[in-house]
TIZADREN-221812 format. One line per field, with one value per residue: residue number from 1; residue in three letters; chain; x, y negated, z negated of N, C-alpha, C in turn. Coordinates in steps of 0.2 Angstrom, whole numbers. Layout:
i (NUM,...);
aa (ALA,...);
ch (A,...);
n_c1 (X,...);
n_c2 (Y,...);
n_c3 (Z,...);
ca_c1 (X,...);
ca_c2 (Y,...);
ca_c3 (Z,...);
c_c1 (X,...);
c_c2 (Y,...);
c_c3 (Z,...);
! end
This chain:
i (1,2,3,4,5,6,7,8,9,10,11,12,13,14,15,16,17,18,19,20,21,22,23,24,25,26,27,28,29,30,31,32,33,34,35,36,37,38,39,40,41,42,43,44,45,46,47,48,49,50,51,52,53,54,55,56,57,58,59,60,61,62,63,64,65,66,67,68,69,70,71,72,73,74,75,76,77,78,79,80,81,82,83,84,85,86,87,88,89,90,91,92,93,94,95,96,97,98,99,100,101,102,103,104,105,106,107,108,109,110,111,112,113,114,115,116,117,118,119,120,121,122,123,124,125,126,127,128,129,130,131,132,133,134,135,136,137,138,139,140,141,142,143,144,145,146,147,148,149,150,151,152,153,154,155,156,157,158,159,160,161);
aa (UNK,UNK,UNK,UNK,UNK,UNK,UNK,UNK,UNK,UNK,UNK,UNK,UNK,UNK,UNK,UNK,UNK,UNK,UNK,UNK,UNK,UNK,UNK,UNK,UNK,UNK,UNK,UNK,UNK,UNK,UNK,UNK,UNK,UNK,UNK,UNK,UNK,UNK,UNK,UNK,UNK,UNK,UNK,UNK,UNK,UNK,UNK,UNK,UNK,UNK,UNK,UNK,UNK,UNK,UNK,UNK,UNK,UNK,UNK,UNK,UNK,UNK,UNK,UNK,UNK,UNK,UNK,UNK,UNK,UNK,UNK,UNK,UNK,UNK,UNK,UNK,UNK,UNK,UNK,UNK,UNK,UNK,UNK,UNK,UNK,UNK,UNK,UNK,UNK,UNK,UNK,UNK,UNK,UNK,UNK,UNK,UNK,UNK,UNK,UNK,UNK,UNK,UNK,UNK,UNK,UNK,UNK,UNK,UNK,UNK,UNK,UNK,UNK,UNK,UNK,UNK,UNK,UNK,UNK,UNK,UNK,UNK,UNK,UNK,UNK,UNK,UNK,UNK,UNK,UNK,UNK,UNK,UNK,UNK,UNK,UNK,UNK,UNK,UNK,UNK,UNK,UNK,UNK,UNK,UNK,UNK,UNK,UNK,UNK,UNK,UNK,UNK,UNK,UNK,UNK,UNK,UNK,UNK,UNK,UNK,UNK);
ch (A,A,A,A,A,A,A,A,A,A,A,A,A,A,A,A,A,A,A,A,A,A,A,A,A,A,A,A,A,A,A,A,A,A,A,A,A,A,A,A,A,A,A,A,A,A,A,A,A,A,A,A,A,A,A,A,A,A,A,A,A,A,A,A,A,A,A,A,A,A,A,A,A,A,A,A,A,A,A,A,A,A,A,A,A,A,A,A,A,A,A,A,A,A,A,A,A,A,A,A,A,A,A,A,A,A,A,A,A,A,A,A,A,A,A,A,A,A,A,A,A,A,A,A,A,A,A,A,A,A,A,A,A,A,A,A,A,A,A,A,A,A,A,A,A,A,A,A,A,A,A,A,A,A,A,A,A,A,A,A,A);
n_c1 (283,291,282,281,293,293,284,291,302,296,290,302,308,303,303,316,315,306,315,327,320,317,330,334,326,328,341,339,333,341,353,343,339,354,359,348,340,348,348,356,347,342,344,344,355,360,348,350,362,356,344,353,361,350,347,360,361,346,348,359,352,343,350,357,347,344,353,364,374,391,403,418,420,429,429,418,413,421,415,405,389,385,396,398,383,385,396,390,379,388,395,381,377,390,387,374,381,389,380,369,377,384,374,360,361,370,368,356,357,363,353,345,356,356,341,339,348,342,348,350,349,359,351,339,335,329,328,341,341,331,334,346,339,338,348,347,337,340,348,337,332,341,345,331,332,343,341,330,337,346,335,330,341,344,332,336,344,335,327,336,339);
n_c2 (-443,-437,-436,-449,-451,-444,-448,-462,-456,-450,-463,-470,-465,-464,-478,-478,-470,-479,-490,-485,-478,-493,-496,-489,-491,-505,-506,-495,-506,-517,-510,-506,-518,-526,-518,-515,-523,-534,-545,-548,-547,-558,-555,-546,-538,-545,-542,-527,-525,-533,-523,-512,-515,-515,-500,-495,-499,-496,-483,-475,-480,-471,-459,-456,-455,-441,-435,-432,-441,-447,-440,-432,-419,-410,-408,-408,-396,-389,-388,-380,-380,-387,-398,-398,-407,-417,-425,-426,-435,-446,-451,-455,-466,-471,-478,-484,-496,-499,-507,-512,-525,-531,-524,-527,-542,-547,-549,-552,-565,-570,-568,-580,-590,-591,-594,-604,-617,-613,-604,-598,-585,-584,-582,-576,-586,-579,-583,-580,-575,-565,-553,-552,-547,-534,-529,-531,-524,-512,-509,-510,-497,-490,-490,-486,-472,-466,-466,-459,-449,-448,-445,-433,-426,-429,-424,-409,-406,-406,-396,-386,-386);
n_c3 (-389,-380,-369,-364,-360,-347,-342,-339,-333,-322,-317,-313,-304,-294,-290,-286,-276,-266,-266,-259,-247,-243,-241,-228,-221,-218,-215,-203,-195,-192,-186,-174,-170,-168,-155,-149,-146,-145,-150,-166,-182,-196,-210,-214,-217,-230,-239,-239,-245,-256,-262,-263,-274,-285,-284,-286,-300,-305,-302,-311,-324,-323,-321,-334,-342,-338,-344,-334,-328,-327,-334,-344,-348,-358,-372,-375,-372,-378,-391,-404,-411,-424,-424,-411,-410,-417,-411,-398,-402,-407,-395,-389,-397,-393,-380,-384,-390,-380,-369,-377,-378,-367,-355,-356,-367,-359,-347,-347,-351,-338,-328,-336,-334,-321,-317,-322,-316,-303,-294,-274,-264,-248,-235,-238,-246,-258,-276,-286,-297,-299,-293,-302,-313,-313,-321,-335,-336,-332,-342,-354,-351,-351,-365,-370,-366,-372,-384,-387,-382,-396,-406,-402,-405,-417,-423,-420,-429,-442,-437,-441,-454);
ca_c1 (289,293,279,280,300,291,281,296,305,292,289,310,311,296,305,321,314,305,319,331,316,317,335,334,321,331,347,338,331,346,356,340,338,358,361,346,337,355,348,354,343,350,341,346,362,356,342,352,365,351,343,358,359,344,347,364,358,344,348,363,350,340,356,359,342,343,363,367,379,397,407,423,418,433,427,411,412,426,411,397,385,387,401,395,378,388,400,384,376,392,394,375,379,394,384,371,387,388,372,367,380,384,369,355,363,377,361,348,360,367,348,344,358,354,338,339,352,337,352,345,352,360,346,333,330,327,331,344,337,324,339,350,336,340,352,345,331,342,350,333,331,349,344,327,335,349,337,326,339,346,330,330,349,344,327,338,347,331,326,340,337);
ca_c2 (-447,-435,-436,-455,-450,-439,-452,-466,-453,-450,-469,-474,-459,-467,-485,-476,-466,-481,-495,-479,-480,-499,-497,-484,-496,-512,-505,-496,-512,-520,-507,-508,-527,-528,-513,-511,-530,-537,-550,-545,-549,-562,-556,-538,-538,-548,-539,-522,-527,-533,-515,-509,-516,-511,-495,-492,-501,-490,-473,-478,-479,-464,-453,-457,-452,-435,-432,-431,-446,-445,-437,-431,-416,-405,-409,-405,-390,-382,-388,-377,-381,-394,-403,-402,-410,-423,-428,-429,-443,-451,-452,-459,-469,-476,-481,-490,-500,-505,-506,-519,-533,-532,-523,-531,-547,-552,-546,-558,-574,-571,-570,-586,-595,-592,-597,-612,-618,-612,-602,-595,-583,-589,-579,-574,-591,-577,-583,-575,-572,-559,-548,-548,-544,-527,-528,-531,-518,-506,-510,-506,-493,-480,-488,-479,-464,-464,-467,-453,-443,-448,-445,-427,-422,-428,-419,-403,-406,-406,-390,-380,-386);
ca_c3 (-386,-375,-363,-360,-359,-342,-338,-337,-326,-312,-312,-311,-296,-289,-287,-282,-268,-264,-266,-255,-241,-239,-236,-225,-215,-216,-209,-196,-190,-192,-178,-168,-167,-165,-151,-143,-143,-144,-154,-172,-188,-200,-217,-215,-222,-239,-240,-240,-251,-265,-262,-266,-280,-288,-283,-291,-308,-307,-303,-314,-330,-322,-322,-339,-344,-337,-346,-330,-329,-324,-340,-345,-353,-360,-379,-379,-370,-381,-397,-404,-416,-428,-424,-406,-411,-420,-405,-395,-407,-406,-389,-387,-401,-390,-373,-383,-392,-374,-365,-379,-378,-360,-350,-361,-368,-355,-340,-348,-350,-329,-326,-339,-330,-314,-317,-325,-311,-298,-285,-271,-257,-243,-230,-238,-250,-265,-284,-287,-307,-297,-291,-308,-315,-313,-324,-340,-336,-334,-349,-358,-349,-353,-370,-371,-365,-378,-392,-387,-386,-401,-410,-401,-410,-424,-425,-421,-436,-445,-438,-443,-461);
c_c1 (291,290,279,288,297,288,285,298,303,294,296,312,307,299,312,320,312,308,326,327,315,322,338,331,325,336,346,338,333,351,349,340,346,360,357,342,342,353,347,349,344,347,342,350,362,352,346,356,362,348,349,361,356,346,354,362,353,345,354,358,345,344,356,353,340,350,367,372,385,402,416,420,421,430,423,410,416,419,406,396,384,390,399,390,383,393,393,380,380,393,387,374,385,392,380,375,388,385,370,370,380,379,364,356,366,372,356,351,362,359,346,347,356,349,336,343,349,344,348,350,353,354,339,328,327,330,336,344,333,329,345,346,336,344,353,338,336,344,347,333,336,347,339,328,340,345,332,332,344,341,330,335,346,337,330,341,342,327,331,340,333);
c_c2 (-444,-434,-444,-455,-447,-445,-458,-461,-451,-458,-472,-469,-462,-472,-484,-473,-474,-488,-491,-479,-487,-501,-494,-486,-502,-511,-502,-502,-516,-518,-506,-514,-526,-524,-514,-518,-536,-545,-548,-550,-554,-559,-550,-535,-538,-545,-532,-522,-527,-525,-508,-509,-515,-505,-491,-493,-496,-484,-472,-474,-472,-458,-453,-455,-447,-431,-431,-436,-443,-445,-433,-426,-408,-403,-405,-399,-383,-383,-385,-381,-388,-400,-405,-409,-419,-427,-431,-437,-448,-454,-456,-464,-477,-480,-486,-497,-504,-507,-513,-528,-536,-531,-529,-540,-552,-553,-552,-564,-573,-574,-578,-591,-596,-593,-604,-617,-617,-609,-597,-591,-586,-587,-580,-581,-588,-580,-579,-570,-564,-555,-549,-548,-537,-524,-528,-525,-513,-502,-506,-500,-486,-483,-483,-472,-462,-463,-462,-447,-441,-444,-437,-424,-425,-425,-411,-402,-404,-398,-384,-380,-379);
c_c3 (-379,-368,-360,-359,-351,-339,-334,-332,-320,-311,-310,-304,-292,-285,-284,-277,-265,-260,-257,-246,-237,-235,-229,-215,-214,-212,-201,-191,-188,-186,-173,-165,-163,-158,-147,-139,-142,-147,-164,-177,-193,-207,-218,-221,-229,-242,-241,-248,-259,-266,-268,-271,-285,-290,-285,-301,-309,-308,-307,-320,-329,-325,-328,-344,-343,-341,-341,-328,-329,-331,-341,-350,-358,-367,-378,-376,-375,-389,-398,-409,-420,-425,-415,-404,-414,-415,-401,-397,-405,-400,-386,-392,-397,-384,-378,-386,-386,-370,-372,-377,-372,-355,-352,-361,-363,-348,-341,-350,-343,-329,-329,-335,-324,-314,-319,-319,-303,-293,-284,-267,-252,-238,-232,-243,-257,-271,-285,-294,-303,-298,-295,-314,-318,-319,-331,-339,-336,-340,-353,-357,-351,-362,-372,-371,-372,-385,-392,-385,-390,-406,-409,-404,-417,-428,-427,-429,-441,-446,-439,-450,-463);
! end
């Protein structure tokens, strides 16, 4: 488990450097076209914007699969051992509490409606289902994480037996 846990993490860094580089390229070409051919771009803006979207959603479910995620961690630092482990659980216990109804669930009805209703961007003509998307994938994705490292604290438990 925990080498296809290594494998998802190269390929979600992969699509975030990648997703990072397109924005990197769009906005360039954006202040190129406007400044220097003084004819700006029209599809730039829309096009970053959804980037950027992606790109919070995912490095979002990334973050949260490294524990690196933005915490509040007075508790668990005053906690050893046991009762630690067991806050721990609880805590990855309560992200997927919300990652199912909302990410998952509430993610794949936006996408369903907006597909069935065919809306498109105003520039670019894209679906707009393509690009909230994101939103149930990542979903799956902080759930994965949580479940394997669920499964990892409750191994430990096993190994202190």
């Amino acid at each position: 488990m925990e080498k296809f846990k290594l494998t998802i993490d190269k390929g979600v860094g992969l699509l975030l450097m990648i997703i990072m580089g397109a924005m990197v390229l769009n906005v360039s070409w954006q202040v190129f076209s406007r400044y220097v051919i003084q004819s700006p771009s029209s599809f730039t803006d829309e096009l970053s914007r959804y980037l950027l979207v992606w790109l919070g959603m995912l490095g979002a479910a990334y973050v949260a699969g490294q524990d690196n995620h933005l915490a509040i961690d007075l508790l668990p630092t005053k906690l050893k051992g046991e009762a630690h482990r067991k806050l721990m659980i609880l805590i990855r216990v309560i992200i997927m509490l919300f990652v199912i109804p909302v990410m998952i669930l509430g993610g794949s009805n936006l996408v369903f409606i907006t597909y069935t209703l065919e809306q498109k961007s105003a520039t670019l003509q894209l679906p707009l289902a393509y690009v909230y998307t994101m939103i149930p994938l990542s979903g799956l994705l902080v759930l994965f994480y949580q479940v394997v490292g669920l499964k990892t604290l409750m191994n430990s438990k096993k190994a202190q037996i």
